[in-house]
MARVEXLO-272648 format. One line per 5 residues: their letters; for each residue x, y, z of C-alpha. Coordinates in nm, 4 decimals. Last residue first. Example, Ala and Ser with C-alpha at 12.3 -4.5 7.8 and 13.67 -1.06 7.14 Angstrom:
BEGIN
sa> 1.3670,-0.1060,0.7140; 1.2300,-0.4500,0.7800
***
This chain:
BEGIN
xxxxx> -20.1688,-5.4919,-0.2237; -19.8460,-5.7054,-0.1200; -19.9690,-5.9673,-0.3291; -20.0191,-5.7253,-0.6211; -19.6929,-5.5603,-0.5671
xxxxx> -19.5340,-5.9460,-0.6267; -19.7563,-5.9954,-0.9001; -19.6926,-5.7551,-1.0681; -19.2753,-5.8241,-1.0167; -19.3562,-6.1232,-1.1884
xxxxx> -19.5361,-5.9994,-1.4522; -19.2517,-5.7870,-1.5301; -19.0218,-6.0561,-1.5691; -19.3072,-6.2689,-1.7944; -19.5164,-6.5129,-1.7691
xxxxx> -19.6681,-6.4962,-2.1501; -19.9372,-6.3225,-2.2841; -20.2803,-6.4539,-2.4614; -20.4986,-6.1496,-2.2942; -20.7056,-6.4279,-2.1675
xxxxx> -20.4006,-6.6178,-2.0077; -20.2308,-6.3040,-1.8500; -20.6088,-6.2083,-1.7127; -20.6439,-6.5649,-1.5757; -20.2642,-6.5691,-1.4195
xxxxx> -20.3663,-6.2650,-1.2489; -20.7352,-6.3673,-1.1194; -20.6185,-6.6614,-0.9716; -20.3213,-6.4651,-0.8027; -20.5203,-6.2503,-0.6239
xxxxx> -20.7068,-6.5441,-0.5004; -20.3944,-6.7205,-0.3769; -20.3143,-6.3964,-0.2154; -20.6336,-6.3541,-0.0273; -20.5148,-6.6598,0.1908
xxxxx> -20.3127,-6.3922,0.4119; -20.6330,-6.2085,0.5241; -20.7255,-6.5300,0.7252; -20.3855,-6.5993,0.8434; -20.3337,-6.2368,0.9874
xxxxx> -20.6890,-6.2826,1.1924; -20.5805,-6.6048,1.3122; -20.2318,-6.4915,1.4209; -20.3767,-6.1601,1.5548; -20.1725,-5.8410,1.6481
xxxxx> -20.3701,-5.7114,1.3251; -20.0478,-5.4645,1.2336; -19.7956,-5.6863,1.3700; -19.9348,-5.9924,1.2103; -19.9908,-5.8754,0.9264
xxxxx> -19.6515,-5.6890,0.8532; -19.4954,-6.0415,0.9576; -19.7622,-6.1904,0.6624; -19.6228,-5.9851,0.4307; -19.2498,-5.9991,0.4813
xxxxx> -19.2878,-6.3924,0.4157; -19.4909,-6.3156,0.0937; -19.1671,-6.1173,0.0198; -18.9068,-6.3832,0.1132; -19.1276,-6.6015,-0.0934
xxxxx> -19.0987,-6.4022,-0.4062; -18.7797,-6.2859,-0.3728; -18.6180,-6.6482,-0.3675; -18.7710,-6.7782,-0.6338; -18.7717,-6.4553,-0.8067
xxxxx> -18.3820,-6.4872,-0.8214; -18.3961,-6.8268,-1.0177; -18.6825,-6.6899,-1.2379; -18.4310,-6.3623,-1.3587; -18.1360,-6.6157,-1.4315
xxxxx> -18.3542,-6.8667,-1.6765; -18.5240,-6.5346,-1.8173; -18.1482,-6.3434,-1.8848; -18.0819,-6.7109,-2.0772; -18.3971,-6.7425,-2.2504
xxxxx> -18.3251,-6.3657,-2.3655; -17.9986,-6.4521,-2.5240; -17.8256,-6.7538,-2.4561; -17.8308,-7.1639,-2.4784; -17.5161,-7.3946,-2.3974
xxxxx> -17.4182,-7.6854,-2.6366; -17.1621,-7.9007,-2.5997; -16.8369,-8.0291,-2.7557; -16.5852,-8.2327,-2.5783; -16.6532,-8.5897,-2.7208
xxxxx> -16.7974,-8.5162,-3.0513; -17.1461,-8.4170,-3.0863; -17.4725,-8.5896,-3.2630; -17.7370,-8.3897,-3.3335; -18.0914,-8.5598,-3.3855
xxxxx> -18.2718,-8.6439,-3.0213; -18.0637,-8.3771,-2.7889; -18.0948,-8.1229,-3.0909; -18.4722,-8.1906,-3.1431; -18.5854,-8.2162,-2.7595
xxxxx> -18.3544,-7.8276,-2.7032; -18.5247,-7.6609,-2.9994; -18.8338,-7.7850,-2.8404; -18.7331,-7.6590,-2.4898; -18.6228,-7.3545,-2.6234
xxxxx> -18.9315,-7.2549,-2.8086; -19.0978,-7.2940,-2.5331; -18.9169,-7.0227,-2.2901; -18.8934,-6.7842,-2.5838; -19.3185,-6.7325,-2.6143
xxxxx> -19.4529,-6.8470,-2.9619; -19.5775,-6.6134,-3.2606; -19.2564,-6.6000,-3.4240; -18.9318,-6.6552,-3.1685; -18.6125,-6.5093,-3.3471
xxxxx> -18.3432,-6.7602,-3.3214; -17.9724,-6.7060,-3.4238; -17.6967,-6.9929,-3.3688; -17.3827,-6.9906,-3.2024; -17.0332,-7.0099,-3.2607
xxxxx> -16.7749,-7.1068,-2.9577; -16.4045,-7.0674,-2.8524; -16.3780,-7.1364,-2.4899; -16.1876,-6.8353,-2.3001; -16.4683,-6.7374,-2.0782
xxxxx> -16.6746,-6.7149,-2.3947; -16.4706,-6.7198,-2.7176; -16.5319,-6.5633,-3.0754; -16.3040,-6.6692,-3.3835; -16.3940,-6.4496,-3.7116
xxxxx> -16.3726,-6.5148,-4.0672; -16.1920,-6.8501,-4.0612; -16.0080,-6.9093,-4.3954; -16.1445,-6.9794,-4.7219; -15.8047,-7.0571,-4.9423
xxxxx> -15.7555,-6.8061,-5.2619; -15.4420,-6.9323,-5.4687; -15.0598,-6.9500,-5.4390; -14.8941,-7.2586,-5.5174; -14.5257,-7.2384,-5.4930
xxxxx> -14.1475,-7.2428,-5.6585; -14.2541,-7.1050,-5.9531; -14.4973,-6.9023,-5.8368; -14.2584,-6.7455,-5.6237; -14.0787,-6.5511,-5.9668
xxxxx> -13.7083,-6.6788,-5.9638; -13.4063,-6.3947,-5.9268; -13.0421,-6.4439,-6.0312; -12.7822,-6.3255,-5.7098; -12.6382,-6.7127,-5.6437
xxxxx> -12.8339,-6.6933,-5.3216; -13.1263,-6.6603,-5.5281; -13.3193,-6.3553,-5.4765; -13.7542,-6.3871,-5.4959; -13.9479,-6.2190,-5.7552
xxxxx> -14.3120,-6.1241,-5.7244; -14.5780,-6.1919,-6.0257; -14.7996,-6.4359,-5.8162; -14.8130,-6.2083,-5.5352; -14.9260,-5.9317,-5.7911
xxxxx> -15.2068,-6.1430,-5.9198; -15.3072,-6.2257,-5.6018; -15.4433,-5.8467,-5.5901; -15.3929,-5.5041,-5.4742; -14.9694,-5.5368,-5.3793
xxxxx> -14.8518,-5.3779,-5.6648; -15.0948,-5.0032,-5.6796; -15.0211,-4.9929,-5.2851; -14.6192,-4.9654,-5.3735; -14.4366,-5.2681,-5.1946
xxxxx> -14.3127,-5.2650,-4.8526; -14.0442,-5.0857,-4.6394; -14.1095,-4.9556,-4.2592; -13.8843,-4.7015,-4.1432; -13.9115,-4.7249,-3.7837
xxxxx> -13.9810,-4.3329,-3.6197; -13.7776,-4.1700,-3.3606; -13.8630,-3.8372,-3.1804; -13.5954,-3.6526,-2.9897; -13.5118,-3.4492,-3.3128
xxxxx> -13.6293,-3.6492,-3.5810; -13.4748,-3.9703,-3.5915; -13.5550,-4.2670,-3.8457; -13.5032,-4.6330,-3.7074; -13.4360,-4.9110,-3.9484
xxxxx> -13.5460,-5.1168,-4.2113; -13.8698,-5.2255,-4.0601; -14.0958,-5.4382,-4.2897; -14.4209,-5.4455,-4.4263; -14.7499,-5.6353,-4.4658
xxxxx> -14.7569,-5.6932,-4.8178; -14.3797,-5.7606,-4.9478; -14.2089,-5.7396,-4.5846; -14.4640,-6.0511,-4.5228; -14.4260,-6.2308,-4.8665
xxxxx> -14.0213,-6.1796,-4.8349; -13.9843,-6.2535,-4.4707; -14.1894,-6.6015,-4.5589; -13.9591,-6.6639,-4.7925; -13.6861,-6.6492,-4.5411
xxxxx> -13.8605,-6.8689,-4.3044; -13.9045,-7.1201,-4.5565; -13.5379,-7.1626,-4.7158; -13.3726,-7.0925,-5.0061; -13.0900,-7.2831,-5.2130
xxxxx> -13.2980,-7.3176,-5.5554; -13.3097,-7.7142,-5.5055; -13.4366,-7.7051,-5.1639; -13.7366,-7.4646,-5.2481; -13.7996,-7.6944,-5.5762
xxxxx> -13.8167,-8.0066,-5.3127; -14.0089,-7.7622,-5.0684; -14.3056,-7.6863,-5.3081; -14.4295,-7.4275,-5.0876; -14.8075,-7.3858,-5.0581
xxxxx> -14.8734,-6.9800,-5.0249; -15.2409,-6.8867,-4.9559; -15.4102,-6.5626,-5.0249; -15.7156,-6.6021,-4.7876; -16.1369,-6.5517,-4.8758
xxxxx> -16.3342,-6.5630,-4.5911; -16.5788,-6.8752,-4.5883; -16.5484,-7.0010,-4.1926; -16.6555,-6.8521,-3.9032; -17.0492,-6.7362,-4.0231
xxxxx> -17.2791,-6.7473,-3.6668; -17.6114,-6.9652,-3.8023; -17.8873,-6.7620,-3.8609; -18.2616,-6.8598,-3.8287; -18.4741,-6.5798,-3.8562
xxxxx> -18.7779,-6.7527,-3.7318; -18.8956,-7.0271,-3.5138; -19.2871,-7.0696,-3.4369; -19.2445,-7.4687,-3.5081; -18.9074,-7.6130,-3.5056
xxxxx> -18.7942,-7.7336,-3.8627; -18.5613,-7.4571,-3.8885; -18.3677,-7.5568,-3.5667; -18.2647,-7.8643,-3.7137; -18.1092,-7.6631,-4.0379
xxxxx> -17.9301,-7.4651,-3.8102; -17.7915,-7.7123,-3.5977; -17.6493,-7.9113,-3.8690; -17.4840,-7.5658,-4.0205; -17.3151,-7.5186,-3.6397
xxxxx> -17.2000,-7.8557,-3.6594; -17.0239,-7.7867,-3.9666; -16.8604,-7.4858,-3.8464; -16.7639,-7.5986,-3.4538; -16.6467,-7.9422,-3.6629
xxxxx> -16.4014,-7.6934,-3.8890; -16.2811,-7.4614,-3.6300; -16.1914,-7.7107,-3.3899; -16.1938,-7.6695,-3.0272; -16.5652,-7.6937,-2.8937
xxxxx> -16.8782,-7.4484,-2.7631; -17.2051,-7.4439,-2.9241; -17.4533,-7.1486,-2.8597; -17.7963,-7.1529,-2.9804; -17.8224,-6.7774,-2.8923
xxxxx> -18.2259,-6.7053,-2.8627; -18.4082,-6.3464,-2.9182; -18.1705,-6.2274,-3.1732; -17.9321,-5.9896,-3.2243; -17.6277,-6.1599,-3.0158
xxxxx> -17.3831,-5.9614,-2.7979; -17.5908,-6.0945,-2.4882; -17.7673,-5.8549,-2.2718; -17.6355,-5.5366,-2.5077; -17.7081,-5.7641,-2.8280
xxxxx> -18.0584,-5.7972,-2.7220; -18.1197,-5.4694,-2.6486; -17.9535,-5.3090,-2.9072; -18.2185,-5.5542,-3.1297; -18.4749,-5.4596,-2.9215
xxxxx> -18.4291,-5.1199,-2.9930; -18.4600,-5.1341,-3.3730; -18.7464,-5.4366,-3.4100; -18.6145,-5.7807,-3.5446; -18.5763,-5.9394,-3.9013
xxxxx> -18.3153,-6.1370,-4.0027; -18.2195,-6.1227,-4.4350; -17.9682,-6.3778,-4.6020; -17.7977,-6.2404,-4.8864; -17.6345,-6.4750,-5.1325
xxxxx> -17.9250,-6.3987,-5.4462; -18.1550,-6.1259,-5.3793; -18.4991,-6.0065,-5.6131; -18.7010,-6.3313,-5.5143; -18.5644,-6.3387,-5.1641
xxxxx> -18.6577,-5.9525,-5.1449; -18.9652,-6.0208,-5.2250; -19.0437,-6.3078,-4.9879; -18.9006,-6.1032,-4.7188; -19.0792,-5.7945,-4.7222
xxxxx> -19.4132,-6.0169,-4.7559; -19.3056,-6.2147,-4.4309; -19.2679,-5.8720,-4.2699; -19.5888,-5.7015,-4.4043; -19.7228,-6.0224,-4.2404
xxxxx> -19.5993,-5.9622,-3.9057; -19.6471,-5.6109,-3.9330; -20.0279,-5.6282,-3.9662; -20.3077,-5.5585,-4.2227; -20.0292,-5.6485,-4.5548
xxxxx> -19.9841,-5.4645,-4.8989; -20.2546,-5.2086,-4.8441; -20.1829,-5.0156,-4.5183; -20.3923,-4.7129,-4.5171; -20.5451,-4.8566,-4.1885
xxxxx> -20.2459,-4.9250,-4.0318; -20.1573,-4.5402,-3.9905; -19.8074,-4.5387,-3.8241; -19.6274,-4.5456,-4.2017; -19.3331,-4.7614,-4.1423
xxxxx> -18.9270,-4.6497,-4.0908; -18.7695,-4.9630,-4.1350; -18.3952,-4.9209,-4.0388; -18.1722,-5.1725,-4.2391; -17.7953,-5.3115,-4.0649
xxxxx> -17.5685,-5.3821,-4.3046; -17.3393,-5.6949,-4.2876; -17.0794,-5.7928,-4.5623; -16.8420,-5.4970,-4.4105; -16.7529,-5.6663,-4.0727
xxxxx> -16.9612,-5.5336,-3.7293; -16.7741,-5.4324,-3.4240; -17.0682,-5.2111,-3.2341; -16.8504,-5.0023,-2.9816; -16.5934,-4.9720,-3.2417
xxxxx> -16.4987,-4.6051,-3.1820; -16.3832,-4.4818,-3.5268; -16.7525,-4.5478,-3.6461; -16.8056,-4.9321,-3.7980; -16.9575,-5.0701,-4.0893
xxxxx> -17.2290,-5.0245,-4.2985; -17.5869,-4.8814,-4.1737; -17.8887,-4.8394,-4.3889; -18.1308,-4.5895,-4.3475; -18.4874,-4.6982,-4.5034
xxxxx> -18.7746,-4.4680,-4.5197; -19.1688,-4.4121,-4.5228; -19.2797,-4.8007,-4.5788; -19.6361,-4.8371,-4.6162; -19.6288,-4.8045,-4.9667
xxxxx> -19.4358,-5.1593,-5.0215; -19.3141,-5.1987,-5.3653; -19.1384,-4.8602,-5.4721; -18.9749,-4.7815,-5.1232; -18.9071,-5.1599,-5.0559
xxxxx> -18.7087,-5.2172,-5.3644; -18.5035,-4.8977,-5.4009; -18.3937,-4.9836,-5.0390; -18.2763,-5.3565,-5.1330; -18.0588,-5.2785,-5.4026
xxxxx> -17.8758,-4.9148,-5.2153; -17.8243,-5.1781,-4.9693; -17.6397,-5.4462,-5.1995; -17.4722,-5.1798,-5.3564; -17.3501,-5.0128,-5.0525
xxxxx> -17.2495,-5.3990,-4.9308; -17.0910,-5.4765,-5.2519; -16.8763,-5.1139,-5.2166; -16.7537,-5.2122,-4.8555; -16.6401,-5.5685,-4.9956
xxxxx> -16.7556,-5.8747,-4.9147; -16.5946,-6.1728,-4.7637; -16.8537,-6.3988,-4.6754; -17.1680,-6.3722,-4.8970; -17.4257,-6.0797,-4.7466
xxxxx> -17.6025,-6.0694,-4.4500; -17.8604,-5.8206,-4.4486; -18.0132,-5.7394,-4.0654; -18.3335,-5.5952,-4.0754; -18.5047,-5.3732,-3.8315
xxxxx> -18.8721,-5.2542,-3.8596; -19.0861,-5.0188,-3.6907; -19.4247,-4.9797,-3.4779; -19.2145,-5.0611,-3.1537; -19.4826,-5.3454,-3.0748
xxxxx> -19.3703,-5.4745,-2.7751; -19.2406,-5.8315,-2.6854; -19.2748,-5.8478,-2.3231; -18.9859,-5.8811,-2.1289; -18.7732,-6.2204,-2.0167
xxxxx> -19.0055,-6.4722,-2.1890; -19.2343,-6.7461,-2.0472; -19.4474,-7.0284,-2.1193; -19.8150,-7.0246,-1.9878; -19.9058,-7.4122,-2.0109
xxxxx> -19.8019,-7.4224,-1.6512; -19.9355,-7.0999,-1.5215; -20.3084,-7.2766,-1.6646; -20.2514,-7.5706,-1.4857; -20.1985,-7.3881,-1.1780
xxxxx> -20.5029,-7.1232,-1.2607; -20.7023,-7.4614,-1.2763; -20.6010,-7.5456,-0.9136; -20.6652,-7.2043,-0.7856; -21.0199,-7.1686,-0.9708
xxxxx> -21.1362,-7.5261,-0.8324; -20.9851,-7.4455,-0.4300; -21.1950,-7.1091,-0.5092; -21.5272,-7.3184,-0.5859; -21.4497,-7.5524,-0.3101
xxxx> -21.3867,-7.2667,-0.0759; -21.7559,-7.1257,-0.1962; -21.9511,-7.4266,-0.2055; -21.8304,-7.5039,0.1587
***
């Protein structure tokens, strides 16, 4: 009797303890390096970006000694696998593997925290996420998002999806163990923008659509005609030399024809200045959407979601039509726990026939059977001692472990 109550104790405290356990899709592992995403202001240039990098590398090498090398990567190859724009660069952290010859921070965590505090002091526009080299890939492979939670909100308009998207973010930031919190940029890239004055448009004789043919053939190019080379025909595309078409300044300084053959520069008969336009416009199953970045710091996925879920339902406040949706990891972990529920007890099903036709005993198979909840007690006890999270690959543990 002592005994069964003693193991009905353990099970029902190793419940309670799987409870309080939270959960993540894979273990986090130490990879012993660093990856850091620099964001830089919306709109900038390859050279910035080189600049920016070339910045940020001479800093770590010369203030943190337990950094070997940084590689910086701008850009896109010929083969786009990896679209990225030009005011991103991705940082590889190549750290000395000897921890005990560390002297600016005893652990990566806080070597990362010091990283970032410096660079924020020595940076100004550029917003810094820090991850580890493969799970980032990993995570934008499962996802196309770098970090370990997508915050996703779906909705129409550009504008509300942008300043919602800001509201989140700075709701998110006040969720304990959150870090890295970046909100998906759509808005902010500088546009050349022509306002017509169409009373002065009227009064000069000219019309929209042809002004528009003289902007776009201007910049963009137009076809003339159709040059033949043997079999092989090319369009003959006209446009302005590069060296006049580098700046607003040049748009400014164009010259339209008046039907009456006299020419008037466009800026007299517009407004041309720099607009922000959107930057990018990203859809899921044909929904536009932005999301926002979450690294989890020192706090399994799985509750970090649910908080970041209480303070969004309680605080944000959505138009009719707009929701949000949550991705990344917690999303793969959400999918993975729904199929375990129905491998798991298919397997412990499989189990017991195996018993039974081994033992040829219903008694005997029942009485070996109820080693599983033990097996598990001593599991979830282990997990909980070595301070880890329920995890995919926990699961599947235990699953060998209850067939063992």
């Amino acid at each position: 009797l002592i005994v069964i109550s003693a193991a009905v104790i353990l099970f029902l405290a190793s419940i309670f303890t799987f409870s309080r356990m939270g959960g993540e899709f894979i273990p986090q592992l130490d990879e012993g390096d660093i990856a850091m995403q620099a964001l830089l202001r919306s709109g900038s240039g390859l050279s910035e970006s080189i600049e920016q990098s070339k910045k940020i590398e001479t800093i770590l090498l010369q203030k943190f000694p337990e950094i070997e090398t940084v590689t910086a990567r701008i850009g896109v190859a010929d083969i786009p696998t990896d679209p990225m724009p030009m005011d991103i660069a991705d940082m590889y952290i190549i750290l000395n593997k000897d921890k005990d010859s560390w002297v600016s921070a005893s652990s990566k965590d806080e070597l990362i925290e010091e990283i970032q505090t410096t660079l924020n002091e020595s940076l100004v526009g550029v917003n810094l996420v820090f991850t580890q080299p493969v799970e980032l890939r990993f995570n934008e492979l499962l996802e196309g998002v770098r970090e370990d939670i997508a915050v996703k909100l779906y909705g129409e308009n550009l504008e509300i999806l942008s300043q919602k998207v800001d509201e989140m973010a700075s709701i998110i930031q006040t969720v304990s163990g959150v870090g890295d919190v970046s909100p998906e940029r759509i808005s902010g890239l500088p546009q050349m923008t022509v306002r017509y004055n169409r009373q002065k448009v009227a009064q000069y004789g000219l019309n929209i659509a042809k002004l528009n043919d003289y902007v776009s053939t201007a910049f963009a190019g137009g076809t003339a005609g159709v040059v033949f080379e043997g079999e092989r025909r090319f369009d003959l595309v006209v446009r302005f030399d590069e060296a006049n078409r580098q700046s607003i300044e040049d748009l400014r300084s164009m010259y339209i024809d008046l039907p009456s053959g006299s020419q008037v520069p466009i800026e007299e008969i517009a407004d041309i200045s720099y607009q922000p336009g959107p930057m990018q416009i990203s859809r899921d199953n044909t929904f536009r959407r932005t999301y926002v970045g979450v690294n989890a710091r020192g706090r399994d996925v799985e509750s970090v979601v649910n908080d970041i879920q209480q303070k969004l339902d309680a605080e944000l406040e959505l138009p009719a039509g707009y929701y949000i949706a949550y991705g990344g990891e917690f999303e793969n972990l959400q999918s993975a726990k729904s199929r375990l529920s129905i491998v798991v007890p298919i397997a412990l099903f499989l189990i017991f026939i195996l018993l039974y036709f081994a033992l040829n005993s219903f008694s005997q198979s029942v009485m070996i059977y109820l080693a599983i909840p033990l097996a598990a007690i001593g599991g979830i006890f282990f997990l909980a001692l070595r301070d880890m999270s329920f995890s995919i690959s926990a699961g599947v543990g235990f699953i060998v472990l209850f067939g063992v």
